[in-house]
N, C-alpha and C positions, 0 to 999 in steps of 0.2 A: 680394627681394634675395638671398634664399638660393639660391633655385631658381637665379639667373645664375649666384651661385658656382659653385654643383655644376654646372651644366652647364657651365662654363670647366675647370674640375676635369680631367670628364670628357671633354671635347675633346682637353687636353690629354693624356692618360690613352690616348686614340686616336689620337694623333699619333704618341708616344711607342712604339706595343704595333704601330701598322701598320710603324712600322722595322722591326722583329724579326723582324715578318712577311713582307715585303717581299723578305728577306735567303735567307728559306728556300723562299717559296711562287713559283710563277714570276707574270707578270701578261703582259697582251696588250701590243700596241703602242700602244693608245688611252689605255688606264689610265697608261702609261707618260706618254703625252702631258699630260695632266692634272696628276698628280703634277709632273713636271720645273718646265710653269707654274707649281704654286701653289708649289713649293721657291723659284723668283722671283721670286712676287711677295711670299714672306717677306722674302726676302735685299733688296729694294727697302725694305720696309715698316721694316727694323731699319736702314739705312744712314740715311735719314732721318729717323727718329727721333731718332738719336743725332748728324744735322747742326741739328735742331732743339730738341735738349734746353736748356732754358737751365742748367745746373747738373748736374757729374755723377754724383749721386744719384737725378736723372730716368731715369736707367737704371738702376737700381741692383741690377735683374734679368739684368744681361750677360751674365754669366761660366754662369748656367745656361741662359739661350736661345742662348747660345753653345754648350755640349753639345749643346741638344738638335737644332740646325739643322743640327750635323755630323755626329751619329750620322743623319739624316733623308735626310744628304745621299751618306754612306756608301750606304747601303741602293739606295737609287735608282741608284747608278754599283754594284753589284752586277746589280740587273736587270737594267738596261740591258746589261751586259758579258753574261749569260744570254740575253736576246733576238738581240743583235751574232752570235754563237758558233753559237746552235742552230738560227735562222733568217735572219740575216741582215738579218730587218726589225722596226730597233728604234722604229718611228715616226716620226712627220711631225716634230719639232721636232726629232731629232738629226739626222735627214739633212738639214732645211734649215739647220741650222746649220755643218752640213761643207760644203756645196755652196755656200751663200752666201756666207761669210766669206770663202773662201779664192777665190771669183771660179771657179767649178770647176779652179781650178790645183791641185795635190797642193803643191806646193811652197810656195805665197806659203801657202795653209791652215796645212801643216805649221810655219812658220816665225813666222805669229801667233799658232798654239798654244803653241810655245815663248817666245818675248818674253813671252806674259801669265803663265805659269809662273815666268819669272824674276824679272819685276817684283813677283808676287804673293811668293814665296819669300823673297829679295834685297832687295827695297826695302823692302814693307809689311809684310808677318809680324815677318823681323828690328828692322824699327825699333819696331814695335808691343811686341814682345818685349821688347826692353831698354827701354822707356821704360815697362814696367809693372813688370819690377825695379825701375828705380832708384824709378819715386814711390812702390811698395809700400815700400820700404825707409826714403824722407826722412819718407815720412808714418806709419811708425811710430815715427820716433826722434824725432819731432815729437810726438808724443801728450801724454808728461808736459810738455812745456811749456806745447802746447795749454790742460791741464787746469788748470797754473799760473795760468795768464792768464785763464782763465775763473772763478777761485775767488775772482784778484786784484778779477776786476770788483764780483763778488758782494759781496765784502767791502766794498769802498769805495762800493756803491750803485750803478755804473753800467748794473747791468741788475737784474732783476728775479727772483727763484728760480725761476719760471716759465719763464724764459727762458733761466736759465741749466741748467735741466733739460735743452731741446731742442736749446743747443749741446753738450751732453753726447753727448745721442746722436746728433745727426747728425756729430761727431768719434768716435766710435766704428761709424757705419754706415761711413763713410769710409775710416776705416781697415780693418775688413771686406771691402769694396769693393774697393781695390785689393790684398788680399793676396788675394783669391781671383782678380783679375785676373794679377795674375803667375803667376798656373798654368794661367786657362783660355785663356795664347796660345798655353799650347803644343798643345792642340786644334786653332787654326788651323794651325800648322806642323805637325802629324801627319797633319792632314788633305789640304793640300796635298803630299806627300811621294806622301799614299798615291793622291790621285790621279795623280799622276804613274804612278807605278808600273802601275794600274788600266790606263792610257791605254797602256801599250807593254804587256802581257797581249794588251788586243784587241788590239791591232797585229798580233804575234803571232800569237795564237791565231784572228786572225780568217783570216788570210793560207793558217795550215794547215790549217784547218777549209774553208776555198774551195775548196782544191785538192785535201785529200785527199779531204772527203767528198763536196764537191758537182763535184767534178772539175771546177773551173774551170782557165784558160789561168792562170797566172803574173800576169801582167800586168792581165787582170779581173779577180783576186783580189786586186792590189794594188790596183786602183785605186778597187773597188769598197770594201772593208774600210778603207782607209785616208781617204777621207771619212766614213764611219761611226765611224770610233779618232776622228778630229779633232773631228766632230762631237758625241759622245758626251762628249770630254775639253771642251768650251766650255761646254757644257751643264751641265757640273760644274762649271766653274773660276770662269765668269763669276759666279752668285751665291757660289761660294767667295771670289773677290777682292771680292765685294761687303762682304760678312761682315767679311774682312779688315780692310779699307777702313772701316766701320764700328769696326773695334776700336781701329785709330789714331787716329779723330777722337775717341774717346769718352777715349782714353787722356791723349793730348796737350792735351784741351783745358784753359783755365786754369782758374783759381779765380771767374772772372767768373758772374754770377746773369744770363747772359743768351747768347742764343743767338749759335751761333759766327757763323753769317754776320754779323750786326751788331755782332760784334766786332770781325771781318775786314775789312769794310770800314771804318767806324769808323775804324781806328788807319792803312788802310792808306792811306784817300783825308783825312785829317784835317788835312794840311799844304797849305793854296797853294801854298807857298815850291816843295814840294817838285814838284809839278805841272806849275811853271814852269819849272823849271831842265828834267825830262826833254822837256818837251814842246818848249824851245827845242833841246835835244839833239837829238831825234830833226828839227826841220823841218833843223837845220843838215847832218844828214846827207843827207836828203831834196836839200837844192840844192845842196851842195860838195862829193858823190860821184854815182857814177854807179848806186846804187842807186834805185829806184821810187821817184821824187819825190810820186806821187798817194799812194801807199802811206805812206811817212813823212811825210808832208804833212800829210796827212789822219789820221793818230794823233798829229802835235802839236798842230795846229791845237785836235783834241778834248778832250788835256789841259789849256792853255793854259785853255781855255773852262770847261771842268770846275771849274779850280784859281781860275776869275774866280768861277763862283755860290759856289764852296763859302767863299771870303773874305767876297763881301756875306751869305751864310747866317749867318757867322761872327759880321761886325761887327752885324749886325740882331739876332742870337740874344744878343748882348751886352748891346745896348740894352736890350733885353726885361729881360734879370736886372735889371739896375739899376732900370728900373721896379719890377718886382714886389719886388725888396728895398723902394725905397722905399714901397711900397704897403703891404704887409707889415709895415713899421716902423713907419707910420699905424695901421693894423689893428690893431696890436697898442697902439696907447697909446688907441687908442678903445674895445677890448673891455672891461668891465669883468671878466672873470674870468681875463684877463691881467697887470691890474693887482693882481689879488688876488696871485699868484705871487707878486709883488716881495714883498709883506710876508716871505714865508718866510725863513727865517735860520736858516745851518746852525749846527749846534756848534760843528763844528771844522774848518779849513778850512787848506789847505796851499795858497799860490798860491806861483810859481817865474819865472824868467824864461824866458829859450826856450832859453837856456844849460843850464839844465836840464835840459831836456825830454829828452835821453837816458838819465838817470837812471831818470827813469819809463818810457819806453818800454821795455816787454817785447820788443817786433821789432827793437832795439837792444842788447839783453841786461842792459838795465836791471832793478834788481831793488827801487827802492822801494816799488812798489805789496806785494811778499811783504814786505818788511820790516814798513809799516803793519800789514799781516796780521799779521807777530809782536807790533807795539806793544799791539796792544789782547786780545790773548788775554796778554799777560806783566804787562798792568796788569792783568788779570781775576782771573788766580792770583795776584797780590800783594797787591792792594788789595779783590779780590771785587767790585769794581765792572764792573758792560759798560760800553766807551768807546764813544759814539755815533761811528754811522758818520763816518770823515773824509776829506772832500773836497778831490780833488786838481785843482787846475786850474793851466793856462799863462796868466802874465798879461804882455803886452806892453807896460805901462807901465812892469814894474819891470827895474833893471838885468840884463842876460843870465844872472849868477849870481847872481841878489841871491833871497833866500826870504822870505816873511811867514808867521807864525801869525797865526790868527784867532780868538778864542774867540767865538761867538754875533756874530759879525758885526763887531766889532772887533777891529783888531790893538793885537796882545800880546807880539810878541816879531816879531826879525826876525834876518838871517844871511846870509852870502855866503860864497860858496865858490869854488875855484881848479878848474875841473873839468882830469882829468886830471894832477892835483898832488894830495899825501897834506901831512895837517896831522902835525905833528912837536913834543909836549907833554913838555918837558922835569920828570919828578917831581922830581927836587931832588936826584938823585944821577950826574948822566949824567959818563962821563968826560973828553969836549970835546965845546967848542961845534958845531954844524953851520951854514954858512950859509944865508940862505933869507929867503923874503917875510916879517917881521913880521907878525904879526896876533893874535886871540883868538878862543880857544874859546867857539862860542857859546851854551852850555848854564850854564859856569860862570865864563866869563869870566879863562880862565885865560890866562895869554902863551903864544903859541907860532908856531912858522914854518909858510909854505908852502914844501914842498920836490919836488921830481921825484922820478920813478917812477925813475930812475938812481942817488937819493940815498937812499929805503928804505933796501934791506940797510945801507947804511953810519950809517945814524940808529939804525936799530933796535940796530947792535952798539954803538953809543953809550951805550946803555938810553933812550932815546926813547920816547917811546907813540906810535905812530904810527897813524892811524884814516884812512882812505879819505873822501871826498865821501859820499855816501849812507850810509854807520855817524855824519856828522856831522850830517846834515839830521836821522836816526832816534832818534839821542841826544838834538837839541833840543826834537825834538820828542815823546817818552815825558816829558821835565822839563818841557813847560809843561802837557803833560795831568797831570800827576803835581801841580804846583799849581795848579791851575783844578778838579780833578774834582770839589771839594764844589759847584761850582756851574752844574756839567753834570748830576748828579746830579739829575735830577727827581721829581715825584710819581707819575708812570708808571711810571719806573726802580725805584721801590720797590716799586708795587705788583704788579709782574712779580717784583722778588725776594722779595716772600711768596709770590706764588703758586707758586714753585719749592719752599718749605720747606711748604707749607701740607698735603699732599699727605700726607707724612709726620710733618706739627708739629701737627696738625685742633685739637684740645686746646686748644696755646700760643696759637697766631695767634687763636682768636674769644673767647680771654679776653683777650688786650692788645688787637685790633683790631678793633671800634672803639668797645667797653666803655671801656678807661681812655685810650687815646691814640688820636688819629685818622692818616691815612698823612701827613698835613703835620707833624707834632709828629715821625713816626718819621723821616721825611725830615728834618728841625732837626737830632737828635743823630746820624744818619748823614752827616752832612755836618759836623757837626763833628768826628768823627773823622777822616773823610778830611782834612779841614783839615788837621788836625798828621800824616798818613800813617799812619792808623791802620788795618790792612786790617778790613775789614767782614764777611769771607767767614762768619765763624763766625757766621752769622745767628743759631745756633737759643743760643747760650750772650746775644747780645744782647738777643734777644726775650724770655728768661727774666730776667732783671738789669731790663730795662723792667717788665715784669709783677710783681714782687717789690716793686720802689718808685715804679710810678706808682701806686699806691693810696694815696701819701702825700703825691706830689705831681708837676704837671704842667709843673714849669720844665724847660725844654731843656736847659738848661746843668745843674744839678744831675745831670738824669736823664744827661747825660755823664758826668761824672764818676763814676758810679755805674758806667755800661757801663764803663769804662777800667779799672774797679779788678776788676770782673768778666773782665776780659781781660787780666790784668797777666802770666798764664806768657806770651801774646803779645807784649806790650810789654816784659817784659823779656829775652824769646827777639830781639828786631829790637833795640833799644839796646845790650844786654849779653852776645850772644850768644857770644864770645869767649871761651876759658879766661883770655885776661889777664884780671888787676885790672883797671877801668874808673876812670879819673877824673875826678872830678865836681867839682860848685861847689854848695856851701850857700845859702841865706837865711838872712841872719840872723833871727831870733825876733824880734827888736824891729820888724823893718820888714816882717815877716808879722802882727802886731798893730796896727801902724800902718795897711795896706791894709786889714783887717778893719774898724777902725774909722771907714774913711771910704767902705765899701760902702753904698749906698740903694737899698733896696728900692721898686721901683716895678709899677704892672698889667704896661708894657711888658720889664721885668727888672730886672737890676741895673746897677749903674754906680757906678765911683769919681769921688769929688768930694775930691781930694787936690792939695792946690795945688802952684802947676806950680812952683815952685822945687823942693821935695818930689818931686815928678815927676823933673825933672831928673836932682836927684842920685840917684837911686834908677839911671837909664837909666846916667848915669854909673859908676857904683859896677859894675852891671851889664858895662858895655863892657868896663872894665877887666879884670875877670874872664873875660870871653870868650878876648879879646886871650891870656892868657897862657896856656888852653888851646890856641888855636888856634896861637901857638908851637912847640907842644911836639906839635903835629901829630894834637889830640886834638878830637876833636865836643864842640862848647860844648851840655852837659848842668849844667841845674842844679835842684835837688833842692826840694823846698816840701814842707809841712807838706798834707794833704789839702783841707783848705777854704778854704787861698790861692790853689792850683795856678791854677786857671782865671782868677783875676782876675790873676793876678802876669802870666798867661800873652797876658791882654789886653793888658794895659799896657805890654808888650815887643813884641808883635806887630807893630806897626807899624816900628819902628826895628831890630829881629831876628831876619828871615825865616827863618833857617836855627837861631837859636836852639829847644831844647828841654827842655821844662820837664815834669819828672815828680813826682807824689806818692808820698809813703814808701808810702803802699799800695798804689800799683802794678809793688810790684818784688817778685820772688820771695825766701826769703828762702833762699836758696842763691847767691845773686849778690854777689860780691866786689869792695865801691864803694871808692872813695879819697879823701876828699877833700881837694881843693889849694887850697882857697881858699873864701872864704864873700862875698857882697853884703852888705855892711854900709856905714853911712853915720858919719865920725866928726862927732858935732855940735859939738864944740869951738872 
């Protein structure tokens, strides 16, 4: 295999080194002959190539077999214009090409010489020309999108890293590709130029070389040299226009993985309808004028007939699908490793109506899928958890705007939206009303209007919040990952985030894991942190807090609350981060002694056994408390003693989602609390 290289190498190496030579060494009229041929049957070799590329990275050598065919081609109309000049006889293939072509007339010759000059100049060059500007130009300003779309896919799982490698690069040959195409046509229009030019020299030179040196008559010297100019100039243009001709198909053609003539036809013969109408056109001209009835006849008669197989192709190729769908639909409930797939159940799954679906579409200018891409790298810096990939699909069941979340295969939350309308969330200070659609914000459930793109600017000088369609789908959806992730969070999840810390932690990680706690116990208190929005990132300060008191004991919950108080500059950095005072809400003492006293210890943990009157008022006493933070436009925080936190925290959990519950130990002691109120019960 190496030896073919090198000898390819070196062919070309001699293709390349006979130009040069060519240009300076004189050759006979036979060598001449020879060369002209194989300069032909390149010029053939490359036009068809590039009529049969399926794809135009199948040439993706153009722009330099385009140098080298012109400089080749140069060198040869050099010769030849030497042989013309100094003898007269420049071989058998230029003179039968002057004397054939033009019929031995000087005239009709002279005047096919020129027509294929202008068409090659005029037509092909220049359009060849401007159409590798402009796609060198769309297909660079297209790249970063390209590469958007491609990272888009990556991220949401639609392709594979593998694959998304080799759209990298074949988007980068591409664009390679055509910028070297925008420069090598000007090769072809330098080259045609200069054979023109070449072609009126002989003319010329051939005319005065006739008569002064070889003292020919005027007239023999025109008529002799001027098929020899004609001849010589065909010989050159023809595989030049081939070349040409070549560089417009390779330029023009589309983005299709499949070669031009099958596309060409394809798209051109794919209509009956249309078959029919021309083919009734032309017999109607055929017998209601006095043109060639056989002639129009007989080209509709053929469409007519053409446009009949190509409907029964159509309606039979029809039938077929619908077989093999239903065949295929069989297949697939009979395969048994088909049926395995169904089990799989993603984590998290975005389905949308078809109202949607511009949103997501990147060829649309859609941008949910880079949003996604933001959600899970801004939960990752927040909370230190990776969000599993989330999948986006179109689902035709649900309303055109209507959205579902899915956590593991159930929905969980749902949403609609006004596409091409902006949601308009009045904060509680706007200076008038706006009018607009009713509705509610689907994250928090907050009142607000749909309003038009004409109505923005005037909402937003209102003081409005105004957010877009897709900042409202991306909002929903960071709050239902945000409370679902302790239960996304896997046992894989974690053991990829020790192996991240482990590298630089050797030490910490093979004393805690799997000496005193196993990855399912570290998985329990990482997830329960998450539970209350506790970020996890500071792995290595949690895994030292585990390691210090799992040698005393293996309860989950305990070993929480241990981590929380090990993490408290954290926890009071996100509650209390503010220079304001914060104000908070107590427990009373009595009813942190009273939960104490009705905890039971069991294998499975603990549990309160405090009766549901008790209960009651306890949620009660609680609510009220909330209520008069949340007035005052304040986060319902309230405060416990360290060994009630987690059970006071259970026991509200259910009825107080957005309630927060912190131990005096986990507050720095630089932090300025207030407190407005305490959970007390009067028993009176």
């Amino acid at each position: 295999m190496k030896n073919i290289k090198f000898s390819l190498g070196i062919f070309l190496g001699i293709y390349l080194l006979a130009a040069v030579i060519f240009m300076l060494v004189p050759m006979t009229s036979f060598l001449l002959d020879v060369l002209i041929t194989f300069n032909l049957m390149i010029a053939m070799v490359i036009l068809f190539n590039c009529i049969f590329a399926r794809e135009t990275l199948a040439m993706s050598s153009f722009p330099t077999v385009l140098l080298f065919t012109t400089i080749f081609r140069i060198s040869l109309n050099i010769s030849s214009t030497r042989l013309i000049l100094m003898t007269g006889e420049p071989g058998n293939v230029v003179t039968t090409f002057g004397q054939f072509v033009g019929g031995g007339n000087l005239i009709i010759g002279a005047i096919i010489f020129i027509i294929l000059v202008i068409v090659q100049m005029l037509v092909i060059n220049k359009g060849s020309e401007r159409v590798s500007e402009v796609t060198a130009r769309f297909t660079l300003d297209a790249m970063p999108g390209k590469q958007m779309a491609i990272d888009a896919d990556l991220s949401t799982g639609a392709i594979s890293d593998r694959e998304a490698i080799i759209r990298r690069q074949k988007l980068q040959e591409e664009a390679s590709f055509f910028g070297s195409m925008d420069g090598a046509t000007k090769y072809v229009k330098g080259d045609a130029i200069a054979g023109l030019i070449i072609t009126a020299i002989n003319f010329v030179g051939g005319i005065a070389t006739g008569m002064l040196m070889q003292g020919l008559p005027i007239t023999e010297a025109l008529s002799k040299y001027t098929i020899l100019t004609i001849g010589d100039g065909l010989v050159s243009q023809l595989p030049s226009l081939m070349i040409s001709l070549a560089t417009g198909v390779i330029v023009t053609k589309g983005s299709k993985e499949a070669e031009i003539g099958d596309v060409v036809f394809s798209e051109l013969f794919q209509s009956a309808r249309v078959l029919y109408v021309v083919g009734g056109a032309l017999c109607f001209l055929g017998i209601f004028t006095p043109l060639n009835i056989v002639l129009y006849l007989g080209f509709g008669l053929l469409l007519i007939v053409t446009g009949r197989i190509i409907s029964t192709r159509q309606e039979t190729h029809e039938i077929e699908e619908e077989v093999e769908a239903e065949e295929e639909e069989a297949d697939q409930v009979r395969r048994h490793e088909n049926v395995n797939t169904l089990l799989q159940v993603d984590p998290i799954e975005l389905e949308f109506g078809y109202g949607i679906i511009p949103l997501a579409d990147v060829n649309q200018g859609g941008d949910l899928l880079d949003r996604v891409v933001m959600i899970r790298r801004q939960i990752a810096l927040e909370l230190g958890a990776v969000v599993p990939i989330i999948r986006l699909r179109d689902n035709i069941q649900l309303n055109p705007n209507q959205y579902i979340i899915k956590i593991k295969g159930i929905q969980v939350s749902e949403g609609e939206i006004l596409f091409d309308h902006y949601m308009a969330m009045n904060p509680g200070y706007v200076e008038e009303e706006i009018t607009g659609i009713p509705t509610f914000e689907p994250s928090f459930h907050l009142p607000a209007v749909w309003i038009t793109e004409a109505q923005r600017e005037r909402a937003e000088s209102y003081g409005y919040t105004v957010v877009d369609p897709p900042s409202i789908i991306a909002t929903h959806l960071t709050e239902v990952i945000r409370t679902h992730l302790d239960e996304l969070l896997t046992r894989q999840d974690v053991q990829n985030l020790i192996n991240n810390i482990k590298e630089n932690n050797t030490t910490l990680v093979d004393e805690l894991i799997p000496k005193l706690l196993n990855v399912g116990e570290v998985q329990k208190v990482l997830q329960n942190l998450l539970r209350e929005g506790i970020s996890i990132r500071d792995l290595v300060t949690i895994f030292e807090t585990l390691a210090d008191h799992a040698v005393n004991t293996r309860d989950t919950d305990v070993l929480t609350e241990y981590v929380r108080q090990g993490l408290k500059r954290a926890i009071s950095n996100k509650f209390f981060g503010g220079e304001e005072t914060t104000s908070v809400v107590t427990l009373d003492p009595k009813i942190e002694q009273e939960i104490m006293a009705s905890v039971k210890q069991t294998e499975q943990g603990a549990y309160l056994t405090l009766d549901p009157d008790r209960t009651r008022a306890i949620l009660s006493a609680t609510e009220t408390e909330i209520a008069k933070l949340e007035s005052a436009g304040q986060t319902p925080i309230i405060i416990t003693s360290p060994i009630v936190r987690m059970y006071f925290k259970k026991l509200t959990s259910d009825y107080f989602q957005n309630l927060i519950v912190i131990s005096y130990n986990e507050i720095e002691s630089n932090v300025e609390l207030q407190s407005v109120g305490m959970v007390t019960i009067d028993d009176n």
